[in-house]
C-alpha positions as CSV (number, residue, x, y, z in Angstrom):
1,X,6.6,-32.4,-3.3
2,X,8.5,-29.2,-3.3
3,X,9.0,-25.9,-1.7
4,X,10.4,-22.8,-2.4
5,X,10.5,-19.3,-0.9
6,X,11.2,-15.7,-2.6
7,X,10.9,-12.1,-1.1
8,X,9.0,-9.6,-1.9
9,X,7.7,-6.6,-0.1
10,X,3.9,-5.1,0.3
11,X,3.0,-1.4,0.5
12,X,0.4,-0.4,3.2
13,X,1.1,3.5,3.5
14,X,4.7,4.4,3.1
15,X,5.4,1.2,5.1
16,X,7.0,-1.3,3.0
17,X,6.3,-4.5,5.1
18,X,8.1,-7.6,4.2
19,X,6.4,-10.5,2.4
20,X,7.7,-14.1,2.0
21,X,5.7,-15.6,-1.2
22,X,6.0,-19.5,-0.5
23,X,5.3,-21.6,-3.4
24,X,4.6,-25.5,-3.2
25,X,4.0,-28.1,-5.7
26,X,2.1,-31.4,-5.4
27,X,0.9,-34.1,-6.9
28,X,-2.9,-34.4,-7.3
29,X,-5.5,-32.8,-9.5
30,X,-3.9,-29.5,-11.3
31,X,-4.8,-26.5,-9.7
32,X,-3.6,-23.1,-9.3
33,X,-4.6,-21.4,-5.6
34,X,-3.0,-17.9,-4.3
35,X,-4.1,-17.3,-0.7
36,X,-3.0,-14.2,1.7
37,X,-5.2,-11.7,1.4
38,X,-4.6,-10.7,-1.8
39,X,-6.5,-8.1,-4.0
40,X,-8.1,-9.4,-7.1
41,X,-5.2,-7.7,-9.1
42,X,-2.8,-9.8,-7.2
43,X,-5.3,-13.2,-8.0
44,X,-5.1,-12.2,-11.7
45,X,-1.3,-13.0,-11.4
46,X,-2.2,-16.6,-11.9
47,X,-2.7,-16.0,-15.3
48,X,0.1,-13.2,-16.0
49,X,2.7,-15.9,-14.8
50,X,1.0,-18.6,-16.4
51,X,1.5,-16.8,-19.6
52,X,5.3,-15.2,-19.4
53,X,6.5,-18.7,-18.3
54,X,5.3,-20.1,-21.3
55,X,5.8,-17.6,-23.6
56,X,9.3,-17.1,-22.3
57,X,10.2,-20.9,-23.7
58,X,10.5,-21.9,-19.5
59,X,8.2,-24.8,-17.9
60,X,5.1,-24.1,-16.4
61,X,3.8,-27.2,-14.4
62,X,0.8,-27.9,-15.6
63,X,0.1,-31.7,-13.9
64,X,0.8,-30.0,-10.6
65,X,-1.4,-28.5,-7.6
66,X,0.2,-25.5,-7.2
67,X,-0.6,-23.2,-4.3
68,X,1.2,-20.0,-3.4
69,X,1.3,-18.0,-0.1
70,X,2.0,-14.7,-0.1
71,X,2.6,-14.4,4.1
72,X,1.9,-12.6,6.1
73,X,-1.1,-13.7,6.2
74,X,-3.1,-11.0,7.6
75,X,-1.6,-8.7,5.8
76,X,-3.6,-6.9,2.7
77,X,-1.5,-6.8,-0.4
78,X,-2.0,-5.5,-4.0
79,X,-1.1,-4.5,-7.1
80,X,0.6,-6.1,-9.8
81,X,4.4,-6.4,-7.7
82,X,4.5,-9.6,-6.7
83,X,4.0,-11.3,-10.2
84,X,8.0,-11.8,-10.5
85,X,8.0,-13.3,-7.1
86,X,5.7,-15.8,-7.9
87,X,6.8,-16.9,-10.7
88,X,10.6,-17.5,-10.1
89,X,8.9,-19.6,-7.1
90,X,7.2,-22.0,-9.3
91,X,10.6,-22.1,-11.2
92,X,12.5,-22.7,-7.8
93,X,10.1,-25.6,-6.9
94,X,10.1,-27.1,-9.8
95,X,13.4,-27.1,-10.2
96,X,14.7,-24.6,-13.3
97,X,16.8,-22.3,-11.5
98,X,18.5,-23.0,-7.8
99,X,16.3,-21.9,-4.6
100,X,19.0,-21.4,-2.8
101,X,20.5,-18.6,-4.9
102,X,17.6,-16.6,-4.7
103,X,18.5,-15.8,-0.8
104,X,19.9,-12.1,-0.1
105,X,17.3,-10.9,-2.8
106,X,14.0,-9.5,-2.8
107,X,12.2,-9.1,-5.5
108,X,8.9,-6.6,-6.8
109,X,7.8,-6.5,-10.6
110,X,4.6,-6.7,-13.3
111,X,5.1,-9.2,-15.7
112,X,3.2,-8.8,-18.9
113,X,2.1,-12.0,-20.7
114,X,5.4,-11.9,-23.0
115,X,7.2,-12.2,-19.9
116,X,8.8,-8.8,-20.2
117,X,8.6,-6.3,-16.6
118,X,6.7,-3.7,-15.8
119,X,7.3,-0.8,-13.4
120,X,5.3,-0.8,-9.9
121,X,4.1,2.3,-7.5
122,X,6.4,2.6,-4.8
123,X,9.8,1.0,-5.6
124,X,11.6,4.4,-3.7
125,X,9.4,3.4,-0.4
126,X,10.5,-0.3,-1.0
127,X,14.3,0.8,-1.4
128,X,14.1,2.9,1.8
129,X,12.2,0.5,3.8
130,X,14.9,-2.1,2.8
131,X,18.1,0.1,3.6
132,X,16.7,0.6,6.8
133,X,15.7,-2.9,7.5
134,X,18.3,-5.2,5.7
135,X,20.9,-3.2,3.8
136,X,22.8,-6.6,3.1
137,X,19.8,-7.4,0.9
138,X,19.9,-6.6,-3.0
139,X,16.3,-5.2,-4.3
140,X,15.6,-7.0,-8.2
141,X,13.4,-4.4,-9.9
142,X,12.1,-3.7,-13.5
143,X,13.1,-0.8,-15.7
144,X,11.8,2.8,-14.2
145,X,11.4,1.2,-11.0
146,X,15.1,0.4,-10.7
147,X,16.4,4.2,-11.2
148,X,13.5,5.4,-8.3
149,X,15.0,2.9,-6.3
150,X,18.7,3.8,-6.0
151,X,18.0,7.1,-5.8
152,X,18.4,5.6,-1.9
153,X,22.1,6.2,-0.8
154,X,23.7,2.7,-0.6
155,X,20.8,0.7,-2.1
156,X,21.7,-2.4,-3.9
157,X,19.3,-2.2,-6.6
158,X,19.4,-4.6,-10.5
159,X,17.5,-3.6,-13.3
160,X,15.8,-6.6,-15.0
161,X,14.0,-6.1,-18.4
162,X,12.8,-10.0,-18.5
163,X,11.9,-12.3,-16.9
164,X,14.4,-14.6,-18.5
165,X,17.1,-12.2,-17.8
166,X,16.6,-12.9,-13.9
167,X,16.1,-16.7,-14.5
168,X,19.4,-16.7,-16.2
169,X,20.5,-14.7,-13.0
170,X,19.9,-17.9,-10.8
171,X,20.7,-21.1,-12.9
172,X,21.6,-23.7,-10.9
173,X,25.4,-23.4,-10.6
174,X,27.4,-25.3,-13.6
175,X,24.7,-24.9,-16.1
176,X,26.2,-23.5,-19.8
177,X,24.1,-20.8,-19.5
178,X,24.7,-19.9,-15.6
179,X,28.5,-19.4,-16.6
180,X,27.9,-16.9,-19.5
181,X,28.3,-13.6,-19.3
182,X,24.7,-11.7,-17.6
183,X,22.8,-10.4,-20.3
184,X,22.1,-6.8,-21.4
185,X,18.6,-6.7,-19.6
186,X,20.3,-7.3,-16.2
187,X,22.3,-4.5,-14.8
188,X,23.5,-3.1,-11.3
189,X,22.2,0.4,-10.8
190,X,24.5,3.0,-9.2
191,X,23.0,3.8,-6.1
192,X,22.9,7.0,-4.6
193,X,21.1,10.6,-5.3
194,X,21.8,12.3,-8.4
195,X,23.6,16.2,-7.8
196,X,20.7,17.8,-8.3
197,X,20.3,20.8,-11.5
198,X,19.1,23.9,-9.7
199,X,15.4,23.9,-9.2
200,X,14.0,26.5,-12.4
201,X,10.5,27.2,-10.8
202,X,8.6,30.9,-12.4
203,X,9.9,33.9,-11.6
204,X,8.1,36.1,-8.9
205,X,9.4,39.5,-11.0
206,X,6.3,38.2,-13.4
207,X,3.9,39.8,-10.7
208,X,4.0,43.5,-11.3
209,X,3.0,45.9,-8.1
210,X,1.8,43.7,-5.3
211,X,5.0,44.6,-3.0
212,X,2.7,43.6,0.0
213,X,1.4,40.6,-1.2
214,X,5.4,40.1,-1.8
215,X,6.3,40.9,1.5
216,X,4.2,38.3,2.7
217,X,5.1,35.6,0.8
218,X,9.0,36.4,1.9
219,X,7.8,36.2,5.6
220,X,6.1,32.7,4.7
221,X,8.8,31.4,3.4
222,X,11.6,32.5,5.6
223,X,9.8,30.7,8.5
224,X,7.3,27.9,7.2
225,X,4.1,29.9,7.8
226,X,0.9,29.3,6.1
227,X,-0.7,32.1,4.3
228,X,-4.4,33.1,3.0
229,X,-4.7,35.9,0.2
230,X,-8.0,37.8,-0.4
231,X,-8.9,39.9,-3.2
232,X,-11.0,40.3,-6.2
233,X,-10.4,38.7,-9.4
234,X,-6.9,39.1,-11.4
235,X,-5.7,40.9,-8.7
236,X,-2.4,38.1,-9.1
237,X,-3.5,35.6,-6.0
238,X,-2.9,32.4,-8.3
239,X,0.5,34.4,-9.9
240,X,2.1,35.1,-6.3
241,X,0.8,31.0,-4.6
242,X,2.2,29.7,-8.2
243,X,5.7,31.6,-7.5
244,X,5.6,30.5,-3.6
245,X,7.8,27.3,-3.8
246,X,10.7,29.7,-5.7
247,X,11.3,31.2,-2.6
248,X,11.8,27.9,-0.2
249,X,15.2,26.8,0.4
250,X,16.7,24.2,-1.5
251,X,15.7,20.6,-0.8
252,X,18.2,18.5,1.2
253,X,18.8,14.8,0.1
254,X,16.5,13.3,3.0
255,X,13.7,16.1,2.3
256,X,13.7,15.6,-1.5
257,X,13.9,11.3,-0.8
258,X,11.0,11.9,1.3
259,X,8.6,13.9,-1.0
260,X,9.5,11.3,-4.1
261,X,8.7,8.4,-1.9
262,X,5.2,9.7,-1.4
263,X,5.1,10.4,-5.0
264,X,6.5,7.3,-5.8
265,X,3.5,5.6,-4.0
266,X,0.8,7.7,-5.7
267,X,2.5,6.7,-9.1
268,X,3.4,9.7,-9.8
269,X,7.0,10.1,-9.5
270,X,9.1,11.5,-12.2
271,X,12.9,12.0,-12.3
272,X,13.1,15.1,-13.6
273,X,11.6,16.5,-11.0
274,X,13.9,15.1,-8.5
275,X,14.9,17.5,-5.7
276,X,12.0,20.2,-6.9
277,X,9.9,21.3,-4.2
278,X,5.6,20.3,-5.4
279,X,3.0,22.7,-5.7
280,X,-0.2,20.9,-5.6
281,X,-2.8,22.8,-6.2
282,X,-6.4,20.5,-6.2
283,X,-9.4,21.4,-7.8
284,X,-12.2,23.1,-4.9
285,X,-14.1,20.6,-5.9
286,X,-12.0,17.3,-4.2
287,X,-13.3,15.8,-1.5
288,X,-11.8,15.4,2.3
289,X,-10.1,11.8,1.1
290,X,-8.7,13.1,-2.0
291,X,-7.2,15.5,-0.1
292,X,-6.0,13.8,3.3
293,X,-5.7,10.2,1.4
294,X,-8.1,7.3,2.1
295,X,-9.3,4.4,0.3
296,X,-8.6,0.5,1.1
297,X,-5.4,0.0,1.3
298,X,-5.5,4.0,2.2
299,X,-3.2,5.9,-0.3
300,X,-1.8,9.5,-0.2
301,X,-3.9,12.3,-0.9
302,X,-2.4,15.8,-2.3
303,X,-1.4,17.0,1.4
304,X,1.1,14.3,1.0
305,X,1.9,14.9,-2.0
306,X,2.6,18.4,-0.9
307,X,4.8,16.9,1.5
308,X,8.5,19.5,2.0
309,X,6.6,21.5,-0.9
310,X,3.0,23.7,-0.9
311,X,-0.7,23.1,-1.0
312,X,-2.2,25.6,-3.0
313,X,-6.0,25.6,-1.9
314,X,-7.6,28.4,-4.8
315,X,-11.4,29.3,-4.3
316,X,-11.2,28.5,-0.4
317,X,-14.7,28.4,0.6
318,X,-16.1,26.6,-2.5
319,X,-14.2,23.6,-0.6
320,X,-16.5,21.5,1.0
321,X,-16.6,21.9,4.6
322,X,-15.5,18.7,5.4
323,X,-12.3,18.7,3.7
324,X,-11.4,22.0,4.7
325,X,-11.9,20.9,8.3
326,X,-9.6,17.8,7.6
327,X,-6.9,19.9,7.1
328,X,-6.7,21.2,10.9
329,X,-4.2,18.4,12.0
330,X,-2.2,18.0,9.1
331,X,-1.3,21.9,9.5
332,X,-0.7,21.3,13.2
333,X,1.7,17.6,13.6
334,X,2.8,17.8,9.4
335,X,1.4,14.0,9.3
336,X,-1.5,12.6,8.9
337,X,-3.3,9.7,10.2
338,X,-5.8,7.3,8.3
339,X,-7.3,5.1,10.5
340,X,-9.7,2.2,9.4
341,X,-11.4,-0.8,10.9
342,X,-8.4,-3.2,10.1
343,X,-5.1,-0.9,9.5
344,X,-3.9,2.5,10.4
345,X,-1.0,4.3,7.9
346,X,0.6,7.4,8.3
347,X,1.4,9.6,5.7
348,X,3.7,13.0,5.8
349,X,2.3,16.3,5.3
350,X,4.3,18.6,6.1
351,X,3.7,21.4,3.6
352,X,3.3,25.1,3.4
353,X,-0.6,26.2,3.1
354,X,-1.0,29.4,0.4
355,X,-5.2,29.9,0.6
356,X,-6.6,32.5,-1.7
357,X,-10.3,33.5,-1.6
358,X,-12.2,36.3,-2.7
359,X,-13.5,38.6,-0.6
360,X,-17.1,37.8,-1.2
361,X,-19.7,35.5,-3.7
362,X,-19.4,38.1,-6.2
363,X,-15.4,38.9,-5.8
364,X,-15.8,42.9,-6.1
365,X,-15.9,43.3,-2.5
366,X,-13.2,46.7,-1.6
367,X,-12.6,47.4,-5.3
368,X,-11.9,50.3,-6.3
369,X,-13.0,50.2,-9.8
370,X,-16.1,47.9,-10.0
371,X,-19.3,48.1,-7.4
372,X,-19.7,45.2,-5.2
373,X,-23.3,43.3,-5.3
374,X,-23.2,41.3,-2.4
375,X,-25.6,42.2,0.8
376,X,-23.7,41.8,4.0
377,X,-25.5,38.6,4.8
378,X,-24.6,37.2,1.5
379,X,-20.9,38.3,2.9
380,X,-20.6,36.6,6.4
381,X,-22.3,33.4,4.6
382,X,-19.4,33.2,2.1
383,X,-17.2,34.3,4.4
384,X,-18.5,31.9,7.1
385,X,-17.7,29.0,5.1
386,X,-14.1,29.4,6.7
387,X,-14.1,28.0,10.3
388,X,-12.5,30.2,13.0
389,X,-10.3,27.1,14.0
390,X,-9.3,26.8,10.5
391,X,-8.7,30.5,10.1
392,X,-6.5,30.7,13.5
393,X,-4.4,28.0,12.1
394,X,-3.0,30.3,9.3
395,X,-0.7,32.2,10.7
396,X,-1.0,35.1,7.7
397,X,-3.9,36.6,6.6
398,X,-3.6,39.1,3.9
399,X,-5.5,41.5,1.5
400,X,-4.6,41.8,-2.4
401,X,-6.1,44.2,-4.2
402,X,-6.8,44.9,-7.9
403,X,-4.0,47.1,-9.8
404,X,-5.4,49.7,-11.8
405,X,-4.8,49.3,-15.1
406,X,-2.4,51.9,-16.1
407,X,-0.6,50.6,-12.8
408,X,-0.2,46.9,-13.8
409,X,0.9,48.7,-17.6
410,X,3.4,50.5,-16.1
411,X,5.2,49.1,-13.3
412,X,8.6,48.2,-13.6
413,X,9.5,44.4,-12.8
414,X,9.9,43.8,-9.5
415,X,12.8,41.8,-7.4
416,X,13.1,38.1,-9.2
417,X,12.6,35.2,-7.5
418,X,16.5,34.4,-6.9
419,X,17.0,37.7,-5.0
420,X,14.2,37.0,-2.7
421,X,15.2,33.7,-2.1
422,X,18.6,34.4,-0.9
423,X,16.9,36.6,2.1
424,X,14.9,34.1,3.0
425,X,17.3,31.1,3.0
426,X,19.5,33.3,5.2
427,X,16.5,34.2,7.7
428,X,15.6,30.7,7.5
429,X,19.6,29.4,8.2
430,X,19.7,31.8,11.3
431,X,16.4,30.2,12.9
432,X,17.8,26.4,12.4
433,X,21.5,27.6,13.8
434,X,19.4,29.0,16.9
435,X,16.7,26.3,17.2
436,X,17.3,23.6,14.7
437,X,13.4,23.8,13.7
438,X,11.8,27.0,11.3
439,X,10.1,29.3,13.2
440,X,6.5,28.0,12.8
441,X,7.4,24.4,14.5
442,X,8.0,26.2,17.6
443,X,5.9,25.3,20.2
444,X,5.6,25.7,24.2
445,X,7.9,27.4,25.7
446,X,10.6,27.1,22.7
447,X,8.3,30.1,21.4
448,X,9.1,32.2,25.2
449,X,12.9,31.0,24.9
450,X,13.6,31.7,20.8
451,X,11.3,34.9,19.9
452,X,13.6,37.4,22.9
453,X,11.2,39.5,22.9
454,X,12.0,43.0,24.0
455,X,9.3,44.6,26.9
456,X,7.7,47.3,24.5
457,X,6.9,44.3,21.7
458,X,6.0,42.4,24.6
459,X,3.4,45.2,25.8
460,X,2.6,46.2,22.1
461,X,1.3,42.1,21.5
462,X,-0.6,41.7,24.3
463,X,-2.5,45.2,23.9
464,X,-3.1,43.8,20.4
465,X,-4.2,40.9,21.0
466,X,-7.1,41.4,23.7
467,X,-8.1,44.3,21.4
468,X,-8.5,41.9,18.5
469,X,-9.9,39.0,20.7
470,X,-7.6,36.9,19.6
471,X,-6.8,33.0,20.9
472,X,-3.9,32.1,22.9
473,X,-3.0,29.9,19.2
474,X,-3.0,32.9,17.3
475,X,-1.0,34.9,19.5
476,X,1.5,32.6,19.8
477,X,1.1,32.0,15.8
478,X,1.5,36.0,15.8
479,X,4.8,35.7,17.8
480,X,6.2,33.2,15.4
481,X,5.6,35.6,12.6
482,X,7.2,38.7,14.1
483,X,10.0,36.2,14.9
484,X,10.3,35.5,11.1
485,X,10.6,39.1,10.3
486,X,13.2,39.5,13.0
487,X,15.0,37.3,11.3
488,X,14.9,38.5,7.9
489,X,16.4,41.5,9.4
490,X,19.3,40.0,10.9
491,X,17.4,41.6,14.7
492,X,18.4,39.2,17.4
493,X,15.4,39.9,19.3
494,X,11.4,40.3,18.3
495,X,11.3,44.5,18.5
496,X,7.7,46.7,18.7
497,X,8.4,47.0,14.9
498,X,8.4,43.5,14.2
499,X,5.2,42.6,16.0
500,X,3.2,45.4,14.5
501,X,3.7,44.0,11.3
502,X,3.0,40.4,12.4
503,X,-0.4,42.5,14.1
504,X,-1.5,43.4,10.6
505,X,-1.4,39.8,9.0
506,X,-4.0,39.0,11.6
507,X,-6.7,41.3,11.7
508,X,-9.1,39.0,9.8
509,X,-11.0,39.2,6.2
510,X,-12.7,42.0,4.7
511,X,-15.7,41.9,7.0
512,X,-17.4,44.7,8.7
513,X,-16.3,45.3,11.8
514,X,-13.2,42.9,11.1
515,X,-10.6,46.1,11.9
């Protein structure tokens, strides 16, 4: 009888939970049994290894009862990652390469049936989790996995493109082939964060006219705030939310290792992209778990995705009402919590909301040129759709309307995304140098002791905000906006200015009677 152990690692959420696959051999009838709660992808690795040992010219161990344990064992695990585990177990207790030289790895790869390795989801969340865990430990990954992987500063990551390359890794010690030279397919991987090109995301100066709609979208940005544009159709809603992420500082190493991670574990991670805010922008007609994540185990849905980038929700109230109401927490905490019967995961999603909606079913509501259809029931129904929870969460609420057409022909370009994006990385520098957090995490009194807010704004807010009936949320939400402009002004403290132009970003939609 013999025993062997190799590391792996499972994914459940971003948490990348350590997993010791335990292989034993025995005499008895032949047999081939995986148990650990594994997925029926992970069962069909009985045949994937079965195949690359023998087509890779190594023993397989037919006359043996072979059972492998992926623990723990209450632990759910899938995917295709822990075929390279199990199969250098069955070499290790069988004897073809040393056991003991296997210790201070871990491994994660697909093996197709030629014995060649595949990439896996999530080899960035593997890296991190490991760093953090057991930096000592060296992570053995396949091609495209292996360069997500040391994007983690200080990760010992090697690049393996066969199965016989790592097998030739851990000969037992004195073999002819252990004292060669490594292969080409085995390689250590440089570890750290590439320097980062700047970010090339389209240029805002493509929107002609719209300086409010501008204006807006430089508040947003300068202090995290989400932001809901109304207007009729091709009056540039899509253009401007498209353009939004331009104007976001630049991503720090931990904010752009963050957002690939969740990328990473969706499969959907690419390189180039590395240290580009997203702009995830859904179809209306997703449902709540596409959106927040779910399924079993639960995986990231575009929120997280979004994550240190923007959710771009277009045709707002042709959501369904459940999803749209799943997006309440998320916009409060910037995480979000899937909780089933067995296992809860945690996903970040903190990202900046751009809604755009039109002001009724037909979309000619308040245009100048073109007669709306719509009765005013037909109105507050569509309208309606958006809950006033939802609504109060937004922190700018603004109105686009339709150029005319000699207007859109001849308006000069406007500012470029670069020039508006130096403002608001400045406003945005002054708020972390004052508070360390932008200006729509404060909460509680950080909001009394940050926003220095003079006694005629002071006066000016409240008036405003028992005349508009607004919550206590939205006034403080209202204060964190004229706190934004403040600071795109350089103004140490909130002025009567400043909060009358937070006032007019939340007087509601284009309802009657909305003021």
């Amino acid at each position: 009888m013999s025993l062997s152990l190799v590391q792996s690692r499972a994914l459940v959420g971003l948490e990348a939970a350590s997993v010791t696959v335990e292989v034993h051999l025995a005499n008895g009838l032949p047999s081939f049994t995986l148990v650990g709660l594994a997925e029926t992808e992970v069962k069909e690795a009985r045949e994937r290894v079965r195949s690359a040992l023998q087509n890779a010219g190594l023993e397989f161990p037919h006359n043996k009862r072979i059972t492998v344990n992926l623990a723990p064992a209450d632990l759910p695990k899938d995917s295709g990652r822990f075929d390279l585990a199990i199969a250098l177990g069955i070499l290790a207790a069988s004897g073809q390469i040393d056991g003991s030289r296997l210790a201070g790895h871990e491994f994660a790869g697909e093996l197709s049936l030629s014995g060649e390795l595949r990439p896996v989801r999530g080899a960035l969340a593997m890296s991190l989790a490991l760093q953090a865990a057991e930096p000592a430990l060296a992570l053995v990954l396949p091609p495209g996995s292996a360069e997500e992987a040391a994007l983690v500063p200080g990760a010992a990551v090697w690049r393996a493109v066969h199965l016989l390359d790592v097998v030739r890794r851990f000969l037992p010690e004195g073999s002819a082939a252990a004292d060669g030279p490594p292969g080409e397919g085995w390689s250590r991987m440089a570890g750290g964060a590439p320097a980062a090109a700047p970010a090339v995301y389209p240029d805002l100066a493509d929107v002609k006219g719209q300086a409010a709609a501008k204006r807006a979208l430089e508040i947003a940005a300068a202090g995290g705030h989400g932001l809901l544009l109304v207007g009729p159709p091709g009056s540039g809603k899509s253009m401007l939310a498209q353009r939004f992420a331009g104007l976001l500082p630049p991503m720090t190493v931990q904010e752009a290792l963050e957002s690939a991670a969740v990328a990473s574990l969706a499969g959907q991670f690419l390189l180039e992209r590395w240290a580009r805010r997203p702009t995830c922008s859904p179809h209306h007609s997703a449902s709540a778990a596409a959106l927040v994540g779910g399924g079993s185990p639960p995986r990231p849905g575009e929120i997280s995705l979004a994550h240190q980038g923007v959710l771009f929700l277009d045709e707002l109230p042709e959501f369904p009402r459940a999803a749209l109401e799943a997006l309440r927490e998320p916009l409060e905490t910037g995480h979000i919590t899937i909780a089933r019967a067995a296992r809860r995961s945690q996903f970040p999603a903190r990202f900046q909301f751009v809604g755009a909606m039109n002001p009724c079913p037909c979309g000619w509501r308040g245009a100048a040129h073109r007669a709306c259809r719509c009765t005013p029931d037909q109105v507050a129904r569509y309208q309606g759709k958006l809950s006033g929870p939802l609504l109060d969460r937004i922190d700018l609420h603004l109105e686009v309307p339709a150029l005319a057409p000699r207007e859109l022909l001849e308006a000069p370009p406007g500012e470029s995304t670069a020039a508006v994006r130096a403002r608001c990385v400045a406003a945005r520098g002054r708020a972390l140098e004052r508070q360390g957090k932008p200006n729509q995490a404060l909460a509680g009194r950080e909001i009394d002791q940050h926003a220095r807010l003079d006694a005629a704004a002071a006066a000016f807010l409240q008036t405003a905000a028992a005349r508009l009936g607004w919550s206590a949320r939205a006034t403080h939400r209202a204060l964190k906006v004229a706190r934004s402009i403040a600071d795109l002004e350089g103004a140490a403290g909130v002025q009567v200015a400043h909060v009358a132009e937070a006032v007019q970003y939340r007087r509601g939609l284009m309802m009657d009677g909305a003021g």
